[in-house]
N, C-alpha and C positions, 0 to 999 in steps of 0.2 A: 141343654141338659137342665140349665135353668131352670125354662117354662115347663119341663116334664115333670121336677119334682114340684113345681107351685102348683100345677095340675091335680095331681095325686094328691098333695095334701089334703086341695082345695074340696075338689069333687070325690076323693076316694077310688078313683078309677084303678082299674087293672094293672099291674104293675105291667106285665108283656105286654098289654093293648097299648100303655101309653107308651113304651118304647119303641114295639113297631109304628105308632103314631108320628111321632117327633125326631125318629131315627137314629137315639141313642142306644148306646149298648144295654141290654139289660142288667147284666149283672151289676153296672157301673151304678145305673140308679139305683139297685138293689141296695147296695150298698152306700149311700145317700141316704137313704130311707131309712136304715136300722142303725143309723150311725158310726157306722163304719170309718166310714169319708164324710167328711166336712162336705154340708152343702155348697158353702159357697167356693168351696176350692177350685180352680180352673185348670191348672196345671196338675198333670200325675208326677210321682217321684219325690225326691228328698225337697223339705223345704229348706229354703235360704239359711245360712248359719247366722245371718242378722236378722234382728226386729224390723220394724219400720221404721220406726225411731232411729236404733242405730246407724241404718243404713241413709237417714237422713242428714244426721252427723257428719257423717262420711262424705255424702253429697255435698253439704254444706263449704264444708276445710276445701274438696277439688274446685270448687267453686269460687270461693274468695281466693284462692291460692292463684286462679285464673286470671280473675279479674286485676290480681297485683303484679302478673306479669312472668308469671310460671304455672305454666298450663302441665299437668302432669301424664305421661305416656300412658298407654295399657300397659307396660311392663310395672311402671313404677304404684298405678293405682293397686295391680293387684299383689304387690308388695307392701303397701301399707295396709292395704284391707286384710290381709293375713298376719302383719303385725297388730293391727286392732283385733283381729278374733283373738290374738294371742294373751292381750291384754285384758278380754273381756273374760278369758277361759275358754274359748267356744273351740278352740283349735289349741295345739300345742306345735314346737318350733317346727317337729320332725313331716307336720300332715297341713303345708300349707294351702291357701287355695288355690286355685287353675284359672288357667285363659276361660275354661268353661264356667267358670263363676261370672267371669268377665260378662260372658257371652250373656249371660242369664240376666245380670245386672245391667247393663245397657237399656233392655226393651223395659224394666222399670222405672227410669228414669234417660227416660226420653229428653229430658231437657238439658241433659249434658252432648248431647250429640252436637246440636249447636255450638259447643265450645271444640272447635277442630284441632288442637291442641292434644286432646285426649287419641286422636287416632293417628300422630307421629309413631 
């Protein structure tokens, strides 16, 4: 999707030519192109309720929490990251986050996977 919108910018080409060229969907670049959607966006759907930052915070505390000798579960991670959104405002008590946060948050931070701890 990338290289179809660098394409288009670059050389002006056809928006359907370069689609069917690269074999993404048309409307998807379409909407790349006119700003719709963030070019560099990779994933469709809601984004994360944390920044990067915050969610580095967060990485952080599982982290050294680990290394002291209490490695935190998926239940309990995604019980304090629902208390942080709570804290930050991003959420309220009644609409916590899900396993499916979980699920999303994992493949960003790949480097907790290493700490086996996290998947009791």
């Amino acid at each position: 999707m990338k290289a179809a919108y660098v394409h288009i910018r670059q050389t002006g080409a056809q928006i359907r030519t370069t689609a069917r060229e690269f074999g993404v969907p048309e409307a998807s670049l379409r909407h790349r192109l006119c700003g719709r959607e963030n070019p560099e966006s990779v994933h469709s759907g809601p984004q994360p309720p944390f920044s990067n930052e915050e969610e580095a915070h967060l990485v952080e505390h599982i982290k050294t929490m680990a290394e002291c000798g209490y490695g935190y579960g998926r239940a309990e991670v995604v019980t304090m990251a629902s208390e942080y959104a709570v804290y930050l405002e991003k959420r309220d008590q009644a609409h916590p986050l899900s396993m499916k946060w979980f699920r999303g948050f994992m493949p960003r931070w790949t480097e907790l996977i290493s700490f086996e701890t996290l998947w009791s």
